[in-house]
C-alpha positions in Angstrom: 50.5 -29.9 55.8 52.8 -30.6 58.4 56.0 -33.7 58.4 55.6 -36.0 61.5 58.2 -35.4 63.2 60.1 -38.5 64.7 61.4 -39.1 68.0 64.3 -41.5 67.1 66.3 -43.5 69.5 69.9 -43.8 67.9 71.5 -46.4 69.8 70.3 -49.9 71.7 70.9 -48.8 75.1 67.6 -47.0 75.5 65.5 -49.7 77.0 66.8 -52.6 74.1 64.4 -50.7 71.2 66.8 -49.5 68.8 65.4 -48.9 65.6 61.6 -48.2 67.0 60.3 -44.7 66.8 57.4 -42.5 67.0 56.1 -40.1 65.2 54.1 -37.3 67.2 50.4 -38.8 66.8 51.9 -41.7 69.1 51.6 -44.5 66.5 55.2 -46.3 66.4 57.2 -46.9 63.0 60.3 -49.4 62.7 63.0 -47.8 60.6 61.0 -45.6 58.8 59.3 -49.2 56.4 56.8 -51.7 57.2 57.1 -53.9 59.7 56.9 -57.0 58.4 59.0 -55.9 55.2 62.4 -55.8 57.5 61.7 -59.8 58.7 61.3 -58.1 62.2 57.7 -59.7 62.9 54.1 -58.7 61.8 52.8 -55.6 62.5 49.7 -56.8 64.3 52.5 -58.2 66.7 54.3 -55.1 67.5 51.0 -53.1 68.1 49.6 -55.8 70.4 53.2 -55.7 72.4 53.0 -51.9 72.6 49.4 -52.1 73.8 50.3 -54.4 76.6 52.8 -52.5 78.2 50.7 -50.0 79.8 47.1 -51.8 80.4 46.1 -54.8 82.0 43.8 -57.1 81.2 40.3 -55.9 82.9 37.5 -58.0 83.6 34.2 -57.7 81.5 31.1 -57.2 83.5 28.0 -58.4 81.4 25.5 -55.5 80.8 22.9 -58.1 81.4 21.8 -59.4 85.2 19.9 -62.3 85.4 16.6 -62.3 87.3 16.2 -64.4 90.5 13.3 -66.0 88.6 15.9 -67.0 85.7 18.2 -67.8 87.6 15.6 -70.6 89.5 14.3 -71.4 86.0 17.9 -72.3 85.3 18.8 -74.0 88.1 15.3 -76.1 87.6 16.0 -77.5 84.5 19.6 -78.4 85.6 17.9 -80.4 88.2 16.0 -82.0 85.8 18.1 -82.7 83.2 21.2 -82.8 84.7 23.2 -83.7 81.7 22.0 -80.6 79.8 24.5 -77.9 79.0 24.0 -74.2 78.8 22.6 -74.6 74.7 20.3 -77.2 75.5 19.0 -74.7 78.6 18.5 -71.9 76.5 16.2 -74.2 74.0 14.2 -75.0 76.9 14.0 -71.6 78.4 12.8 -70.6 75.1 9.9 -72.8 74.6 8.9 -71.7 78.4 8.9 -68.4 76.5 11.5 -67.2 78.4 14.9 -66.0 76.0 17.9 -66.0 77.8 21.8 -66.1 75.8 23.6 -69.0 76.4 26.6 -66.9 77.5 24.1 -65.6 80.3 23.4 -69.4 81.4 27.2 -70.6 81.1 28.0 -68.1 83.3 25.2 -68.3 85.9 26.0 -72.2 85.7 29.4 -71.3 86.1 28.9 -69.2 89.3 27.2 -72.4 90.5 30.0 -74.8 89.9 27.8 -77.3 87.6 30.0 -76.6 84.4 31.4 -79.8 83.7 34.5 -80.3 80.9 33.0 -82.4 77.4 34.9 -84.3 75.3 34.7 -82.8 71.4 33.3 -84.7 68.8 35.8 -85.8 66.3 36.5 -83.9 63.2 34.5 -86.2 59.9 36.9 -88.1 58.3 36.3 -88.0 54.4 36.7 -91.3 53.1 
């Protein structure tokens, strides 16, 4: 069994990370403990930092394309009930017999422009 072998930087003038290191499977260690032992943040933290230096934030395409005829049935019952939202759609494309997700009918309603912002209920108050 092999000792990682660490690729220490021993100063702060390589690009303001003194104390950070690698080991040779990639994975980063802080002065050889944990983390969050040192007070230098959470661990979660540090790899979410490391993971956003290289990548950017793509754009999920749904697996999942709408129909032209559910995309009319959804646009329908906007027309009718145009105070329904995409949960209340979805219950009535299901008793049509047609089973949509309401992600699929947020976002279809969303291409269209006819999300509109809600007020949340208040939290109950025990009394």
């Amino acid at each position: 069994m092999t000792t990682p072998v660490h690729l220490r930087e021993s100063s702060p003038s390589h690009n303001g990370s003194a104390g950070v290191s690698e080991d040779a499977s990639g994975r980063g260690a802080i002065g050889g403990r944990g983390f969050g032992q040192c007070g230098g943040g959470e661990r979660s933290s540090y790899y979410r930092w490391k993971k956003s230096e290289g990548e950017k934030k793509v754009e999920r395409s749904s697996s999942y394309k709408l129909t032209a005829e559910e995309r009319q049935m959804i646009e329908a019952v906007k027309e009718s009930y145009p105070e329904y939202r995409h949960r209340r759609i979805q219950g009535v494309s299901q008793q049509r017999g047609v089973y949509l997700s309401a992600s699929a009918i947020y976002g279809h309603l969303k291409e269209l422009g006819q999300v509109e912002p809600y007020e949340r209920r208040a939290a109950p108050t025990c009394s």
